[in-house]
N, C-alpha and C positions, 0 to 999 in steps of 0.2 A: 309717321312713315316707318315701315316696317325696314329694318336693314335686313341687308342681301350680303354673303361671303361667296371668294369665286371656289370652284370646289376642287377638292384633290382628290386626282383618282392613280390607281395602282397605274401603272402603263409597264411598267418591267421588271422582271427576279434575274438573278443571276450568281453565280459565286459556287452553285450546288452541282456539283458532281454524281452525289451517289447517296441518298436519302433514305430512310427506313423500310426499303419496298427489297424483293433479293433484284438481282440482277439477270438478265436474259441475253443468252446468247442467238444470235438469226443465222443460222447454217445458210440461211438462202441465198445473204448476203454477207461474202465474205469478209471477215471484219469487222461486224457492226453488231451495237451491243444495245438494250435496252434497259435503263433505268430509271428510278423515279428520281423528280426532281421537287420534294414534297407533292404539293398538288399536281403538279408537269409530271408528262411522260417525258423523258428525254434518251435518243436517237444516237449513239456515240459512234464515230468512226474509231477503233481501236488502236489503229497504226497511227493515223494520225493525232491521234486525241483532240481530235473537232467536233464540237456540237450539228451534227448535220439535221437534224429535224428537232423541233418543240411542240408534243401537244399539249394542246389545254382547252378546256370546256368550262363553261361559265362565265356567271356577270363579274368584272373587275370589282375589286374591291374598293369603294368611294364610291360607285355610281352610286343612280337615285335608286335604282333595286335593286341594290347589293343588301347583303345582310353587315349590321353593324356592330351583334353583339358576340359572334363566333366565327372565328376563322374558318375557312373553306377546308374542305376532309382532305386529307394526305391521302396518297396511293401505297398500300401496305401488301400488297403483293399483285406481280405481273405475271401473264402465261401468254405465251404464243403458240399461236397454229399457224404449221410451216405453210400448207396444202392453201389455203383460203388467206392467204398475207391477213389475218385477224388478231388483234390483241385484246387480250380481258384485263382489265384491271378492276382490282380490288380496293377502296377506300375504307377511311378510316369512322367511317360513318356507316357504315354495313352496307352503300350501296355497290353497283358490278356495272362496268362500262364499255364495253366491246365496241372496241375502235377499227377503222379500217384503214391500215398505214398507206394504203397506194393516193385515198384521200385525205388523211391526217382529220375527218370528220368519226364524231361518235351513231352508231348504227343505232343501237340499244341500251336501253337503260334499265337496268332490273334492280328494284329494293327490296327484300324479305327479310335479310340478317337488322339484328335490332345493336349488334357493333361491331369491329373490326373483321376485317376477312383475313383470315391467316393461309387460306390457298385455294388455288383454282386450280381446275383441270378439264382440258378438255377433252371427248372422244375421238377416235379415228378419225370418222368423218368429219368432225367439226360443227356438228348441229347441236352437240349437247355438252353443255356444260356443267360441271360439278362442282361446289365451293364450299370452303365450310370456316368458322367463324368463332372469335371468342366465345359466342352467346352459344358454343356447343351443340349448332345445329351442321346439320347439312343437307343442302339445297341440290336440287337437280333443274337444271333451268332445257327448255327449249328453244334457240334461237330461231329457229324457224318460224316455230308460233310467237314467241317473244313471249310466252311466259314460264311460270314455277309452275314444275310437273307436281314435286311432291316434298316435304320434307323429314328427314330422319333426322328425328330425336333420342336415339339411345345415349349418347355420351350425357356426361355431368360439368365436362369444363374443354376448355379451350381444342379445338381441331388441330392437330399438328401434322395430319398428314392424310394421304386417299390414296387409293389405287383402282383402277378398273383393273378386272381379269376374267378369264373365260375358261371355259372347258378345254377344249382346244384351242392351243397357240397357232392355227395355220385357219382359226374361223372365220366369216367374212366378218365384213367391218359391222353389218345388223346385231351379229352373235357375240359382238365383244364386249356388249356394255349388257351381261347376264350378271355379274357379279360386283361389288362394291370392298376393298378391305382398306379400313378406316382407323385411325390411330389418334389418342387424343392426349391430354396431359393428366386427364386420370386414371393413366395408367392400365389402361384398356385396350385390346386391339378385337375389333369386332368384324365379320363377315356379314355382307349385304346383300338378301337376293331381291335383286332390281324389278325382277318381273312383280312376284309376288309382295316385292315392298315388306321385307319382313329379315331380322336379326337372326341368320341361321344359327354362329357361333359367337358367342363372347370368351375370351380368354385374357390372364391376367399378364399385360406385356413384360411389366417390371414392377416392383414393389410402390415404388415414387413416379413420379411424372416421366413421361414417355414422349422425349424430346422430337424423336423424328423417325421415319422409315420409309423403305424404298423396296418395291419387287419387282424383280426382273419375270417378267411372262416366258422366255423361254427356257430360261433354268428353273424356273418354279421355285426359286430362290427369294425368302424374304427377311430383311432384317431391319430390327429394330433397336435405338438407342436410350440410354433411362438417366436419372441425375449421375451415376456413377460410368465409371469408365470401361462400361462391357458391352459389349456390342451381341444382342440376341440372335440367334439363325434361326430361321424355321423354315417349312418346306410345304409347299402348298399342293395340293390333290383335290381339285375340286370333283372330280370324279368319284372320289372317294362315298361309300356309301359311310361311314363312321364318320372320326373328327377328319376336315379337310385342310385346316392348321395344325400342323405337327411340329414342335419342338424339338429342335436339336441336339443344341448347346448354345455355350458361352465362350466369345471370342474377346481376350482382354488386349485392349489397344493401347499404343504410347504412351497418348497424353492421358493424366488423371481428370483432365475437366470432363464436361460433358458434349457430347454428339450433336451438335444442334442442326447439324442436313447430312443425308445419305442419300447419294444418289447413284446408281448404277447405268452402265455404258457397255452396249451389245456391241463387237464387232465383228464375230464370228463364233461358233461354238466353241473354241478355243480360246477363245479373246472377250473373255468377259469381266469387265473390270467395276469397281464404283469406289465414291471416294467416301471420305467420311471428316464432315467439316466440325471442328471442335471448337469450343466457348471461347480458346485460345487465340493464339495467333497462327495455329496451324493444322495442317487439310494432310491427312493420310490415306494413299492410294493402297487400292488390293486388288489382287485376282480373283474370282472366281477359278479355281482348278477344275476340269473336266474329269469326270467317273474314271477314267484310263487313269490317268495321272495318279488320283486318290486310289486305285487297287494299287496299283507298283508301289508308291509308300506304302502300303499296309502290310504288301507281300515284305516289302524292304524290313519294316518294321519286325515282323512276325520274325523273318530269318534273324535278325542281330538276337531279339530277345531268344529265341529260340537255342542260339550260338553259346548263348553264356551259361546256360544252365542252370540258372536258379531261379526259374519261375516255373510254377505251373500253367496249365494251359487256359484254368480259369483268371487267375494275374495277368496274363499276354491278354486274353478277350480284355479284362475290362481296360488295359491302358489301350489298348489299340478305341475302344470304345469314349475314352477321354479325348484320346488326341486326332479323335476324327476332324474336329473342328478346323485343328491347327494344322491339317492336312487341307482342308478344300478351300481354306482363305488363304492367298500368299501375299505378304507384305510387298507393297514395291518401294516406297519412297515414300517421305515427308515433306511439304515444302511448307516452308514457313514464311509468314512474312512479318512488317516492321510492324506493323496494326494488328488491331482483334479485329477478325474474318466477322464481317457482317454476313455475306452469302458468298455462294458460291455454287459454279456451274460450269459443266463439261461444252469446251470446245467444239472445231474440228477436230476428232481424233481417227486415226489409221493405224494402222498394226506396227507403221515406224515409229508413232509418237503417240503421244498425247497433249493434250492441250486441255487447260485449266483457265475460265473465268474468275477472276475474285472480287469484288466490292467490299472496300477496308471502312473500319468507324471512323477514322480520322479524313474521307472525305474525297478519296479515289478509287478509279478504277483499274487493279492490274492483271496482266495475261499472262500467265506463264505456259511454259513448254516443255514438256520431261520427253527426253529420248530413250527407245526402246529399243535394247538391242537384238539380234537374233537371237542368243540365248533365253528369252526374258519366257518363255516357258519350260524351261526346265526347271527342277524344283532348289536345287543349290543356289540358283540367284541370291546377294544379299544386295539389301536397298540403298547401300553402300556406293554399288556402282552406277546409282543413278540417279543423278542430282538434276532438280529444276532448275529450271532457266526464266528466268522472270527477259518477257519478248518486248513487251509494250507496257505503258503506261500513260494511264489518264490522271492529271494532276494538275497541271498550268491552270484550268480557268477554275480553282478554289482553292479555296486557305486549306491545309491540313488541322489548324488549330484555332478557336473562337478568335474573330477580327474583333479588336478591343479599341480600335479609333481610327477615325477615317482623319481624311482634308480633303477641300474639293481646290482644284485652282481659281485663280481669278477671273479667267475666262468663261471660266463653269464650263467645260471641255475635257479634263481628266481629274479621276477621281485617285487618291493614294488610299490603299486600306491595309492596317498594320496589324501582324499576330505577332507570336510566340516563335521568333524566327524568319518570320516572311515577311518582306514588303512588296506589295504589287499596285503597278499603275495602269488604270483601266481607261479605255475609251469610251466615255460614257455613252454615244452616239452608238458604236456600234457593241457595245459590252465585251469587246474584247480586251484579253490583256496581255498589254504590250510590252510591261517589263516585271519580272522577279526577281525582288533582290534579297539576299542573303542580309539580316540585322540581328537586334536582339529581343529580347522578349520587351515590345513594343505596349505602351501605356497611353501615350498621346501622340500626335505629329503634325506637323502643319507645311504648306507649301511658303517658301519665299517669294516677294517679289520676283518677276519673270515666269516664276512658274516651272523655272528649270533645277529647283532644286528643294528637297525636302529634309526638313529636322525632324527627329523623332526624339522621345525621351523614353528611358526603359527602365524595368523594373529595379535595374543592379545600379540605377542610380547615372549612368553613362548617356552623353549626350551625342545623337552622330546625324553627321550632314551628307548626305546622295545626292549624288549630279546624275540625274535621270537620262542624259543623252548618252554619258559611257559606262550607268549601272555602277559606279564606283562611289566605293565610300573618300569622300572626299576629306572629311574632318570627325575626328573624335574626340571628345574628351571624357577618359574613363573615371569614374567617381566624381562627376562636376557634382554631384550629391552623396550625401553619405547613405542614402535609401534611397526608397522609389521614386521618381519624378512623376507626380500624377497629374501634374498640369499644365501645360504652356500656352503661353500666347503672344502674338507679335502687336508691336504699335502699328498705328496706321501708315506710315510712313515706310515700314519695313527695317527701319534700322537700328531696332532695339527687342530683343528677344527675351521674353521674361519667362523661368520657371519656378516651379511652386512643387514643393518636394513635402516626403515622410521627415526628413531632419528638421522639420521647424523650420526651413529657412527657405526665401524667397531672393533667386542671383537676378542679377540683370546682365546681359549680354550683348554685346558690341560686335559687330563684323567687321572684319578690318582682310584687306588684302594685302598678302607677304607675298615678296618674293624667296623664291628653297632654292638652293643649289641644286641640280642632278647630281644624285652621287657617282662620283667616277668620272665626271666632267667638268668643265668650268662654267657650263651655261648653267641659266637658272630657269624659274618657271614660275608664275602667279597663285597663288592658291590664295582660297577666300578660308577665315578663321575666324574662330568665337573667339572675341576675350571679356575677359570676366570683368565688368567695370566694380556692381555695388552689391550688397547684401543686405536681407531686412531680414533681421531673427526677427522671431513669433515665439509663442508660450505653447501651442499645440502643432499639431502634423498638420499641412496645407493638403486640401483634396481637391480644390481648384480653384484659378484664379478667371479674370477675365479685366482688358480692360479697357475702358470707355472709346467710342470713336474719334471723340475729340481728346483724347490721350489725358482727359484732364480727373478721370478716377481708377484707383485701380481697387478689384472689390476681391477678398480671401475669405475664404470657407475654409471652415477649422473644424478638427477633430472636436471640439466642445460644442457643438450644435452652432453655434455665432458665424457669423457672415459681417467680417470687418472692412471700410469703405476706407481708404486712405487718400491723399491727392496726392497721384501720380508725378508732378514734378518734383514734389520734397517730400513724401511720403511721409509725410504728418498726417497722423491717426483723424478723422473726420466721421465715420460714424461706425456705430455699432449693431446690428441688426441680430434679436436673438425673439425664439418662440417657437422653433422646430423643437422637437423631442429627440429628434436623431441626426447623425448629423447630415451636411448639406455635400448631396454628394453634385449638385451641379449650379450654378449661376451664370445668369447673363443681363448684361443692358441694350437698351432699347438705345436705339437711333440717333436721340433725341438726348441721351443721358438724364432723362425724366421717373424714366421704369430700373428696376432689379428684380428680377423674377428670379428666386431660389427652389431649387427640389430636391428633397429630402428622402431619406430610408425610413423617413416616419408615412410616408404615401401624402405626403401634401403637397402642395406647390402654395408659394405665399407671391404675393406683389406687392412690393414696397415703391415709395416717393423716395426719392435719392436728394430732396431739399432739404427734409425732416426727417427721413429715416422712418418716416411711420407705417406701419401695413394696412395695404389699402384694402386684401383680401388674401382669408386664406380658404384653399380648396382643397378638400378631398376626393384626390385627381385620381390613382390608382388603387388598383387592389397589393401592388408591391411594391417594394424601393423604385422610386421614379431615378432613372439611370440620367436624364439628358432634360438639359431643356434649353431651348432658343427661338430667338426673337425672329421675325420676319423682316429681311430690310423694308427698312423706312416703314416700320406698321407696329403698333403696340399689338398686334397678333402673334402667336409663337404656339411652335409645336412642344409637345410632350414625350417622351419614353419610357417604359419600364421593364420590370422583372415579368410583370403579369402578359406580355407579350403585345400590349396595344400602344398605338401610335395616335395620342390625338391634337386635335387643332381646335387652340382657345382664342378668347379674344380679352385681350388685357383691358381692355374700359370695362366692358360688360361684363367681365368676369363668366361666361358660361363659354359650356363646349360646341363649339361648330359642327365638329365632325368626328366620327370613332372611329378609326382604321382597323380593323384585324384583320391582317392577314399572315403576321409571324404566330408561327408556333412555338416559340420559347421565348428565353429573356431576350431583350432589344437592346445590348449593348453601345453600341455607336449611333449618331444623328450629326447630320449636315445640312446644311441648306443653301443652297448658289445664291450666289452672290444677286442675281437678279431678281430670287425669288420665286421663277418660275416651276422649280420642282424642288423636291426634299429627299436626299436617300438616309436611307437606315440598315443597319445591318445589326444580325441578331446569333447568337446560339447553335439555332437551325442551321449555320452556315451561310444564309441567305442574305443577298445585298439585293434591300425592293428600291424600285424609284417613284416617287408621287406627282404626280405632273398635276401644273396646276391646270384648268379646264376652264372653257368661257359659260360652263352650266354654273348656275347661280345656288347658294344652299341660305336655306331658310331655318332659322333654330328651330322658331314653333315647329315645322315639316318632320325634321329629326328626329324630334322628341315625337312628336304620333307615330311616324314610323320605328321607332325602338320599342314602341307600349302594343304598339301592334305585332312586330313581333317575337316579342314575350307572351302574347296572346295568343300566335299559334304556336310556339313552344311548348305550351301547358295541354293547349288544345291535345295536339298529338300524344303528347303522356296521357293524357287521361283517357286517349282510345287508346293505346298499347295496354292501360291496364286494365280497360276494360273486354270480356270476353265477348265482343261482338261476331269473331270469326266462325263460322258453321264447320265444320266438321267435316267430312267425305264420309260419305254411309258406307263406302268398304274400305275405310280405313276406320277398322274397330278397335286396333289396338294404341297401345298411347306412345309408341314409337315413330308412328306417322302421322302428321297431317297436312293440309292446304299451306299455299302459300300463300301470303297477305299480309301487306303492310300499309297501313295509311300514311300517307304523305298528303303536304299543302297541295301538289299540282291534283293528285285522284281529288281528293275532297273537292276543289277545283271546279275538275272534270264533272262531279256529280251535281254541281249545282248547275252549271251550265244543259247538263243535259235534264233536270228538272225543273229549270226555266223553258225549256224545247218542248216538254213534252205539255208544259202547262198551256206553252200558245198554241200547241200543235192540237189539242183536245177541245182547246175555246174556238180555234178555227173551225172543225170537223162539226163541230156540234151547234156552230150558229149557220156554216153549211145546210147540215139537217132539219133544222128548224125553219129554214129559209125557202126549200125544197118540200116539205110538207104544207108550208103555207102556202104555195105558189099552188099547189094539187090541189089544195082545197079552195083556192080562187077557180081553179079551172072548174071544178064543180060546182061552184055559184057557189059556196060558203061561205068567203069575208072577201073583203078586199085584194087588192093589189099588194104585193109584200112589200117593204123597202129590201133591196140587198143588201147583203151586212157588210161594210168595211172589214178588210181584212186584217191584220196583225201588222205593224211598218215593216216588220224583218222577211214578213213572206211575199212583200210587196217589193221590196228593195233588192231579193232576189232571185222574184218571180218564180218562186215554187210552189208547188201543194204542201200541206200541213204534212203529209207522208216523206214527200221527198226532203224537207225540210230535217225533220228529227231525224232522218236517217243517216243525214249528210253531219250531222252534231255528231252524232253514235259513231257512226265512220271514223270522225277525225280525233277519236278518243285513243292515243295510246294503247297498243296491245296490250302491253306491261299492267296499265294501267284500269285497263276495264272492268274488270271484277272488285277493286278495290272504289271503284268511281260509282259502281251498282247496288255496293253496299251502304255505300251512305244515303240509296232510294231507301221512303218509308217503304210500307205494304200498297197503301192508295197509288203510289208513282208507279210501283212496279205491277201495279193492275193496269193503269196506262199505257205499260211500256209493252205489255201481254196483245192490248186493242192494235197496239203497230205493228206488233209482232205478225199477228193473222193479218191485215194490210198487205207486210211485205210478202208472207208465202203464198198471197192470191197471184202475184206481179212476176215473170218469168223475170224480169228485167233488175230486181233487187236480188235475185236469187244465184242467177247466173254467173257472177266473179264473187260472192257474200256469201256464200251457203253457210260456210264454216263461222262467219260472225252472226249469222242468223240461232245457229244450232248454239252456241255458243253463251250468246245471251237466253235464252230459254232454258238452257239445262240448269245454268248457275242462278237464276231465278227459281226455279222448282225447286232448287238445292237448299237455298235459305230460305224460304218461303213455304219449305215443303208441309207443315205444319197448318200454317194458315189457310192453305191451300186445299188442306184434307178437311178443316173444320168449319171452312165457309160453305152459308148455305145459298149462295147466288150460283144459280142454275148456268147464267150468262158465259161464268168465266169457266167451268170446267167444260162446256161444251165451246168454247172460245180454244181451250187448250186442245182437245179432243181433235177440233178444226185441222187449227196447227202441225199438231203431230200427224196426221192423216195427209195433208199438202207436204208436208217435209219427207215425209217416209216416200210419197212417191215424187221425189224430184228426187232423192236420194235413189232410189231405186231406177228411175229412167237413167242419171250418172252411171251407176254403177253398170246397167246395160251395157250404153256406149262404149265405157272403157273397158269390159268386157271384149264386145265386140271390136275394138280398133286393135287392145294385145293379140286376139288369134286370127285377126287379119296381120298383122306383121310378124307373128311366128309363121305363115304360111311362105305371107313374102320371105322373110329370110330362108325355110327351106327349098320355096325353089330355086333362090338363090344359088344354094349349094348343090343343087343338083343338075345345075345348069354350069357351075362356073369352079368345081371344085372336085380332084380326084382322091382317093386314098391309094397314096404309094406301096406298094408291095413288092419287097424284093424278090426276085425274080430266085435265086437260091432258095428259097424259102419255100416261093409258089412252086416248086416243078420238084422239092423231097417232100412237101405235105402234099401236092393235090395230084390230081391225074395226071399222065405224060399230057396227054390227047387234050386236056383244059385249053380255051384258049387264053391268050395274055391280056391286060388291059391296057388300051391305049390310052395315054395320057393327052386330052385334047389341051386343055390349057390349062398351067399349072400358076398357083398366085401364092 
């Protein structure tokens, strides 16, 4: 009999505030801010600092079609469009996901980038999409059509930055995506023209890597930032017949680190500001000064030097010529905060204030507010008089510093998770958290008995007890260790608390309740206290203890690789367990007090017999320090942890893996499991506290294991087309700065056999049709027999269609995104196939009608890679088959374009007699009677709109 384990799947994340994506601010909705939550989009109200929305897409992590050997892609940059409530995200896996917030559903999915997307942008309108990507491309998507227009390859390494721009700043919204200026980290800032798909200007931004840049369209103003602390000016002229990047100068700013976002904020031609976010901890505001403003310093300037007399007129040019810079940029303020500035982004702002998004690395979200006073355009301001105001802040629902150990209660109903400073008690039901309390730099902690109060033990060796109903430190005892207390654990009972510290020595702990005086009064009050009953010196540092249910072992892990077994009531030494190479950074017993499962920094996990102390197996479980390990009540099964970011589920008889969890992206510091078994959380690096719920779907090892081998299979698979050059070219993209978009993925590949399983029954159908039909003509001629009719295909019986309607309806449900990539994995024979349906569908007004464009579509990108073969076959069939085609398409094309012809200047008609039916031009009467004749007569206005 094969066994069956019940399975654990992801069911919830939480703890993440603010993850490696920037942060986005929604004018639309005041307040409310967008951030990644690794693989989450998450929805922040600002004022309140509430999670109001969570998206996510995708299979959970444990299901039967989850993947088990790579975590799910993080979201590494967001962009929003105000105009279409749209957001694009960028993953960390180079694909792009255009979400629809009023649905919280993903619209589109687009993959060309081969890794990380380092920024999006989108057009006026919101139909086109720009991105670009460590792999130094950049992509121009269409959401309309849902696919990749085209791709620019001139950069050498990482995209740091994009701009659209146009001739004129007052162009319609068609005219604004004529230009591309694009900024990379080698140090390059290139010009894009869109139409022609071609590198007008290259120019060298800064010596080293070119961290970021921003252009304002109506100042023409663009600057870029490089590893050192100067901030570039140039000046853009695209009208220009010469260069239409022109170089300024150089603006030297505060901080000496580097520029890592610039982004500028239009609020009037007088009001033009942008900030400039540094490696630091801190974000420096400037003005844009208007041409007025910079003549009068110049003239100012010219008079003073002029006043002193000791320069000549060539000396005044060139300092007036240095210090033009430090004329048209005005400092306003700094604001700094307590963290290094992850990202950062412009608010509400108004001509009274400004307002500042920030998303900090240590794990929040804050908003600050600089007030602008009336003077703040004159040039004397110093940034002296205006100091930020941090407004709001996101913080409560995550740690600011790695969670180093949880407890769950007895209830399995709240969970406590301890940093560097923080303790918080979560409601695991609804992931909220209910209390923050003030501790120390926290190492273990456990709940008591009732559940209403928690121990912790901290680094500085300090033992403290929290009454969770009044957030109060209720008991301390400072130095109960002479170092770290890296272990603790309680008896079953609750009334013996045992820690395991860096001094070699293991206390035992007593609760006793005193009654204290009030000071200042005569009454007294109850408090509960540790007192120290026993101690057991040891010859190495304890890294943790753990001890039996039945109170009858207590087992220590030592700094010397040994894991030593004492008996709990007289702590006479009972066994010694040694075979690790490093030492054991976790142990636990089993249920039963039968098992001792140890996990080590050496990557094993061993299982020992607690009778004899002998090892029943050792496993080589991780690829890093296995951080945790524990048993399942009542079950020799027990989960795993480690450094390498995976969570899995063993089983202590059999010795193999059940199950492989990834879904953290870093080390997995903390593990817990309720008390009844039914879920397990972990907490990791990332910041993130996941839950694993157990499930009534059943997991089968042998299953596992084929689906892990599987795939690995398409792992390889897809590398081995990335590096092979199967992608065709665009015959007018000649040079090697452009080409097509295309990326294979599992679903295209997918896609392409399904629709070459379609066409193979669609062609067997047509052709035993044929055969069927000929025979029947030559019965009616006396020639042979009666025919049999051929049985059809099960698929085209099961949904009563023709073999035409059939593959059409495959073709159709194919992924826009995904089509060209699904058509390239057809041989030459399929896509002769797919050429015979092609002429089919353009005989049929009815395939044509709402399809033209997928019609035209597949034909073109067929001819396209195919073009060769196509030229040197000598089957008469298929180029008068093409010939067909093109002939039916050109005139459905051309009857459309009639029509729509004919409907715009039937409604420019309507609209003009509109206007001349229902619409006067007013003419002042002053006007009309000193320009025109006395004798003219007047116009009467019959009705005015």
């Amino acid at each position: 009999m094969v066994k069956s384990y019940s399975r654990y799947e992801h069911s919830a994340s939480f703890g993440v505030i603010s993850s490696s994506s920037n942060v986005v601010y929604m004018p639309q909705q005041s307040g409310r801010a967008l951030s990644s939550g690794l693989e989450d989009i998450l929805l922040w109200n600002i004022k309140t600092g509430e999670l109001v929305q969570k998206l996510r897409d995708g299979v959970d992590v444990g299901a039967s079609n989850s993947k088990t050997l790579t975590a799910p892609a993080i979201v590494t940059y967001l962009q929003y469009h105000e105009q279409t409530n749209i957001a694009a995200a960028g993953y960390s896996d180079g694909s792009i996901k255009i979400w629809d917030l009023s649905s919280s559903s993903v619209l589109i999915v687009f993959t060309g980038h081969k890794s990380a997307i380092t920024h999006l942008m989108f057009d006026n309108s919101g139909t086109r999409l720009c991105s670009g990507s460590k792999d130094s491309n950049i992509i121009m998507w269409d959401l309309v059509g849902e696919v990749g227009l085209f791709k620019l390859k001139g950069h050498k390494d990482q995209i740091t930055g994009f701009s659209f721009a146009s001739d004129n700043n007052n162009a319609d919204i068609d005219e604004m995506e004529e230009w591309l200026i694009s900024t990379s980290k080698d140090g390059l800032i290139k010009l894009w023209d869109l139409k022609s798909k071609i590198c007008v200007e290259t120019h060298v931004a800064h010596s080293g890597e070119c961290w970021s840049f921003d252009y304002d369209p109506k100042s023409q103003v663009l600057i870029t930032s490089g590893m050192e602390n100067q901030l570039k000016v140039w000046f853009v002229n695209l009208e220009s017949e010469d260069s239409k990047l022109i170089e300024k100068g150089i603006y030297l700013k505060q901080s000496n680190s580097r520029a890592t976002n610039i982004e500028f904020k239009y609020l009037s031609s007088k009001l033009i500001f942008f900030m400039c976010q540094n490696s630091d901890k801190t974000i420096e505001l400037f003005r844009i000064r208007t041409s007025e403003e910079v003549d009068k310093a110049i003239s100012r300037k010219i008079k003073k030097l002029s006043e002193k007399g000791n320069y000549t007129e060539e000396e005044i040019n060139e300092q007036i010529e240095s210090g033009k810079i430090n004329m048209l940029i005005h400092p306003i303020t700094v604001i700094r905060s307590l963290a290094k500035i992850k990202s950062s982004t412009w608010g509400s702002c108004t001509s009274k204030g400004l307002e500042i998004l920030i998303s900090a690395n240590n794990n929040s979200i804050e908003y600050y507010h600089v007030n602008l006073p009336a003077q703040v355009r004159k040039i004397s301001i110093t940034n002296n008089e205006i100091q930020p105001v941090k407004k709001h802040a996101v913080d409560l629902l995550g740690h600011r510093t790695d969670i180093r150990s949880m407890a769950i209660s007895h209830d399995d109903k709240l969970l406590a998770t301890a940093s560097n400073g923080e303790l918080k008690i979560w409601n695991i039901k609804t992931k909220n958290c209910l209390r923050t309390i003030t501790c120390g730099y926290s190492i273990c902690c456990q709940f008591l008995p009732g559940d209403g109060l928690v121990v912790i033990g901290t680094r500085s060796g300090d033992l403290q007890l929290f009454d969770l109903a009044s957030s109060e430190l209720v008991s301390e005892i400072t130095e109960a260790h002479d170092s770290a207390i890296w272990s603790l654990d309680l008896t079953e009972d609750g009334k013996t608390l045992v820690t395991g510290s860096a001094d070699k020595s293991i206390k035992f702990w007593n609760f006793k309740v005193e009654e204290e005086t009030v000071p200042g009064s005569n009454s007294t009050f109850r408090k509960l206290k540790m007192v120290h009953s026993k101690t057991l010196e040891l010859d190495e540092d304890i890294l943790s203890i753990k001890i039996s249910r039945d109170n009858k072992y207590l087992a220590v892990s030592l700094l010397d690789n040994t894991v030593k077994v004492f008996h709990f009531a007289t702590l006479k030494f009972y066994l010694s367990l040694y075979g690790h190479k490093l030492p054991v950074l976790s142990i636990d017993i089993s249920f039963d007090s039968k098992l001792i499962v140890t996990s080590s920094a050496d990557k094993n996990i061993k299982i020992w017999g607690l009778d004899f102390g002998d090892c029943h197996k050792s496993i080589f479980a991780h690829q890093d320090s296995i951080m945790n390990v524990k048993f399942l009540p009542e079950s020799h099964n027990f989960f795993s942890t480690s450094k390498d970011g995976m969570v899995k589920y063993w089983d202590g008889d059999k010795f193999e893996c059940i199950q492989k969890l990834a879904a953290h992206q870093s080390e997995v510091w903390a593990l817990v499991i309720a008390y009844s078994g039914e879920f397990v959380i972990t907490a990791s690096h990332d910041h993130s506290i996941r839950i694993w719920e157990e499930t009534s779907d059943q997991v089968f090892i042998e299953e596992e294991k084929e689906k892990e081998i599987e795939e690995l299979y398409e792992q390889t698979l897809l590398e081995s087309l990335e590096n092979d050059d199967i992608v065709p070219r665009n015959s007018e993209d000649d040079n090697d700065e452009v080409e097509g978009v295309n990326k294979q993925t599992i679903e295209s590949l997918k896609d392409g056999e399904k629709l070459m399983e379609a066409l193979d029954i669609g062609i067997e159908d047509i052709e035993k049709q044929q055969d069927y039909e000929s025979k029947l003509n030559g019965h009616k001629n006396g020639l042979n027999d009666v025919p049999i009719k051929p049985d059809r295909h099960i698929m085209l019986l099961a949904k009563n269609v023709s073999a035409q309607e059939y593959v059409f309806q495959v073709t159709k449900n194919i992924k826009a995104s995904h089509l060209e990539d699904a058509i390239l994995v057809l041989p030459f024979s399929y896509s002769v196939k797919l050429l015979k349906f092609l002429d089919y569908w353009t005989s049929e007004k009815k395939y044509l009608l709402n399809n033209l464009s997928l019609v035209c579509r597949l034909l073109f990108f067929i001819i396209r890679i195919h073009h060769k073969e196509l030229i040197s076959t000598k089957d008469s069939a298929i180029k008068r088959r093409l010939t067909d085609v093109k002939d039916k398409l050109r005139n459905e094309m051309k009857s459309i374009n009639d029509d729509l012809g004919y409907n715009i200047q039937g409604l420019k008609f309507i609209k003009t007699q509109w206007a001349l039916k229902h619409s006067k031009e007013f003419v002042d009467e002053y006007k009309q009677t000193s320009t025109e004749d006395k004798f003219s007569k007047k116009r009467v206005f019959e009705k005015v709109i």
